[in-house]
C-alpha positions in Angstrom: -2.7 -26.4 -11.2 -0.4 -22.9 -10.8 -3.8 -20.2 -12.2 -3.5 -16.2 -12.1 -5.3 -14.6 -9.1 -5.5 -11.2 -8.0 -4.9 -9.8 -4.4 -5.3 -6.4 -2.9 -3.5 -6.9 0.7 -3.9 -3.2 1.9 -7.5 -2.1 2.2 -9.0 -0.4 5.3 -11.9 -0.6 7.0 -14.1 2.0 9.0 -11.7 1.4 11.8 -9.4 3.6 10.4 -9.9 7.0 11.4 -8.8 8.4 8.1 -11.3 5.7 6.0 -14.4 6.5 5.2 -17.3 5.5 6.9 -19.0 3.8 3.7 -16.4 0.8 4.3 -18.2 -1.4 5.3 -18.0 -5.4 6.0 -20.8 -6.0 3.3 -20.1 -2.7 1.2 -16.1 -4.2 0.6 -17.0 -7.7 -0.2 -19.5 -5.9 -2.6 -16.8 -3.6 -4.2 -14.2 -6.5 -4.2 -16.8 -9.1 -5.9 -17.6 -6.8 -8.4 -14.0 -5.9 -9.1 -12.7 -9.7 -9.7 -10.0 -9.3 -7.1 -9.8 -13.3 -5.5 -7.8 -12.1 -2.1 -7.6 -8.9 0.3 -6.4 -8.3 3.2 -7.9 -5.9 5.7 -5.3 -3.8 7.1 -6.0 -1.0 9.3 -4.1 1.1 11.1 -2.2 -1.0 14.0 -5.2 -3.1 14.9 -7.1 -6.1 13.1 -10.2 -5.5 14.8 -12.8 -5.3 11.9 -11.1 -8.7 10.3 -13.7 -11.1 11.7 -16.4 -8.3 10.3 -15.5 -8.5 6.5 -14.3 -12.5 6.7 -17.6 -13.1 7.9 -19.3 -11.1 5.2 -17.0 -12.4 2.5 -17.9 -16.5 3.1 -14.9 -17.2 1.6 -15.4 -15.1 -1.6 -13.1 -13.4 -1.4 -10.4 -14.7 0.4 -9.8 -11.9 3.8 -6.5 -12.0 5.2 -6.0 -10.5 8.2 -3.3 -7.5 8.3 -2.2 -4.5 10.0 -0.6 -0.9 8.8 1.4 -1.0 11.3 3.6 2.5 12.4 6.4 2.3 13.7 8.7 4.8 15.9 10.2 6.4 13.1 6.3 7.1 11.4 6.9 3.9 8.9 4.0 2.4 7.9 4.5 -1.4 7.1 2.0 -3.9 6.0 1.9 -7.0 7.9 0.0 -10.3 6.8 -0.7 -12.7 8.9 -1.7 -16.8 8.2 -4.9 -16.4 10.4 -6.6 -14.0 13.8 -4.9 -15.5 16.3 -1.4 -14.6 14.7 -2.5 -11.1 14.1 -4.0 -11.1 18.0 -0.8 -12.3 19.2 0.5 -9.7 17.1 -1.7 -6.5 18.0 -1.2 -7.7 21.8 2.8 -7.3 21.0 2.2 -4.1 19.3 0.0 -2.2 21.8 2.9 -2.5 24.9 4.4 0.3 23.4 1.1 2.1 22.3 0.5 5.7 23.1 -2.9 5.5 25.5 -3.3 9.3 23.0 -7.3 9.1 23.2 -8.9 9.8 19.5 -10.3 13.1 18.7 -13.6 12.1 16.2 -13.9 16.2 15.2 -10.5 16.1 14.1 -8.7 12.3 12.9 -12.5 11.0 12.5 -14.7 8.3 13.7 -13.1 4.4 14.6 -16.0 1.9 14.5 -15.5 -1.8 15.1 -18.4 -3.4 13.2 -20.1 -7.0 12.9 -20.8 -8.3 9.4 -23.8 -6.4 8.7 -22.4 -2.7 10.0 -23.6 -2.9 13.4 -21.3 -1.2 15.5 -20.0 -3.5 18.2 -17.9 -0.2 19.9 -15.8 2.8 19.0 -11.9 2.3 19.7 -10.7 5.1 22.2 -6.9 5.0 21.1 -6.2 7.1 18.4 -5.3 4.0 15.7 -2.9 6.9 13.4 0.0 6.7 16.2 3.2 5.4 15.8 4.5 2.9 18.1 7.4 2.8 20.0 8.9 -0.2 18.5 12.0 0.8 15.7 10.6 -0.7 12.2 13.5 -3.0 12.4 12.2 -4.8 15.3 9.0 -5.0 13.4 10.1 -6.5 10.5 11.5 -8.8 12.9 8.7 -9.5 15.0 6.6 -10.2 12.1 8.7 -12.4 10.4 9.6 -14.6 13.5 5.7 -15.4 14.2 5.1 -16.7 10.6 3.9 -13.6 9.1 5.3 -10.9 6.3 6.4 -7.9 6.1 6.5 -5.7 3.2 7.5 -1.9 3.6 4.3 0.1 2.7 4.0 2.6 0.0 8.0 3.0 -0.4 6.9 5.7 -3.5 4.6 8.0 -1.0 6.7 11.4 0.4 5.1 10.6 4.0 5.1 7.5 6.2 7.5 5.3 4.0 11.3 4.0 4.6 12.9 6.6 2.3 11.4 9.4 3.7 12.2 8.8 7.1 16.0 7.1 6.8 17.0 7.1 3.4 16.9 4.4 0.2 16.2 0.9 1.5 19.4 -1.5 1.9 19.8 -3.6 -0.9 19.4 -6.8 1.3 16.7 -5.0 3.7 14.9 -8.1 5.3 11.5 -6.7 4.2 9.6 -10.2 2.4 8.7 -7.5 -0.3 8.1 -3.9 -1.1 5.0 -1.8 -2.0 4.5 0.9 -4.5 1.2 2.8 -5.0 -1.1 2.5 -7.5 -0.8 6.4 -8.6 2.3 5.9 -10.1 3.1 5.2 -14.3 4.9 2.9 -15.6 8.1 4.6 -15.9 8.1 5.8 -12.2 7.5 2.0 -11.2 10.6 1.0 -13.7 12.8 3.3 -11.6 11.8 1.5 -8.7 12.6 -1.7 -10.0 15.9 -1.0 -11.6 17.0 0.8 -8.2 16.3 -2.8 -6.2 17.0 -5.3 -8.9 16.2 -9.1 -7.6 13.5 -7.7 -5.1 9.6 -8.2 -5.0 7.3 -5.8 -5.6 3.4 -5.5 -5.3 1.3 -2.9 -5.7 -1.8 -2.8 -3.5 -4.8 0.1 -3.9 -4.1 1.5 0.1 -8.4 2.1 -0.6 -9.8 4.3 2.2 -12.6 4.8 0.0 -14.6 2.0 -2.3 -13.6 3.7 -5.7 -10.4 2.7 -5.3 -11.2 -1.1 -5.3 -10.3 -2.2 -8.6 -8.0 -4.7 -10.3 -6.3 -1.9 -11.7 -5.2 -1.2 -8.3 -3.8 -4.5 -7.4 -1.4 -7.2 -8.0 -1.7 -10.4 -10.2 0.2 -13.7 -8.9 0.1 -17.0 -10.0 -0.8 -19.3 -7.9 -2.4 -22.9 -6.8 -5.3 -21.1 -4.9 -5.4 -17.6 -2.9 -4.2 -18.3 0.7 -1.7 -17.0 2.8 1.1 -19.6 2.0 0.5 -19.4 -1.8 1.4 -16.1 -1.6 3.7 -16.2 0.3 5.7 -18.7 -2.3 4.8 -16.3 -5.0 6.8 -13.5 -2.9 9.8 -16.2 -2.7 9.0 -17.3 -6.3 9.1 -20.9 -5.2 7.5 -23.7 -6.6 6.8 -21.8 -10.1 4.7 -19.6 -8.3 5.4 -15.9 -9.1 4.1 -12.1 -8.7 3.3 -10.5 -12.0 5.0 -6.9 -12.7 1.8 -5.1 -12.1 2.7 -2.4 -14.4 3.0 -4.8 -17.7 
């Protein structure tokens, strides 16, 4: 039976040197609990490290997905959602040939903490995470798609790290699976968006660094059989009566 569920796929962790430190594997799972949001997906800058962390804390409520802002060479962010670890692994291992080895500077881009599920901190990452690699986001797209995963052009709205900004108004057919506005924008701003790329999927995601941000309002509803990776991905491709809801009503 097709039910409404809601998913956030782009929150980050403390891994991220621009999150804050308060997110947490148990501190998430708290906020998203007490939200109502069914599905997440962790998605720190180009790695997947703290995924195991916040699945482990979550038990299955709610759903984690692993995922990864990645950058590419042209300073693109796009989120990438992977069925399960191993497929974001595979991924990260792809990705990091043609990482920088730029070492982080804590003063200045902030601290990068790889955490169990109770906030112990199994290491600090070295490589500054806010990088872009030296794959064309073309090739990402690419990559991502060919290895079972999706890829949806982050934050297309934002005047920094999105398509527009760096080449220009998306192709109509741009392979992207879908395309993600922020959740600072109204109504009519999001209309524009959709009337500019008529026929293509949207989500909204809440991009939360900080755990005020995790919210429903924030997020996306789709209809779906449960909250897993292929459900969703069916509600992207609308197949099978399942479906993304206009998150702006």
């Amino acid at each position: 039976m097709l039910k409404p569920f809601w998913a956030d796929l782009h929150i980050h962790s403390a891994l991220s040197p621009c999150g804050s430190l308060e997110m947490g594997a148990p501190e998430i799972v708290s906020a998203v609990r007490k939200a109502g949001i069914d599905v997440i997906g962790i998605a720190d800058h180009n790695t997947c490290d703290n995924f195991p962390a916040i699945s482990e804390a979550a038990h299955g409520d709610p759903v984690v997905l692993p995922c990864i802002e990645t950058q590419s060479a042209e300073d693109i962010h796009i989120l990438t959602v992977f069925p399960d670890f191993k497929t974001a692994t595979e991924y990260k291992a792809w990705l990091w040939e043609k990482m920088l080895p730029i070492k982080n500077n804590v003063d200045y881009f902030g601290y990068q903490v790889v955490l169990d599920h109770c906030n112990n901190i199994l290491r600090e990452e070295e490589t500054l995470l806010i990088q872009g690699s030296r794959y064309e986001v073309d090739q990402i797209v690419s990559k991502v798609q060919s290895i079972g995963g999706l890829a949806i052009l982050a934050h297309v709205d934002r005047p920094s790290f999105s398509y527009p900004v760096a080449l220009g108004p998306m192709p109509a057919d741009y392979p992207a699976d879908a395309f993600e506005l922020s959740w600072r924008i109204d109504s009519v701003q999001a209309a524009m968006w959709r009337e500019k790329y008529p026929g293509r999927t949207f989500i909204r995601s809440s991009d939360s660094h900080t755990l005020d941000t995790i919210s429903r309002a924030n997020c996306t509803k789709m209809t779906l059989e449960a909250p897993t990776f292929e459900e969703i991905r069916k509600a992207i491709r609308e197949e099978d009566g399942r479906r993304i809801s206009w998150p702006w009503g």
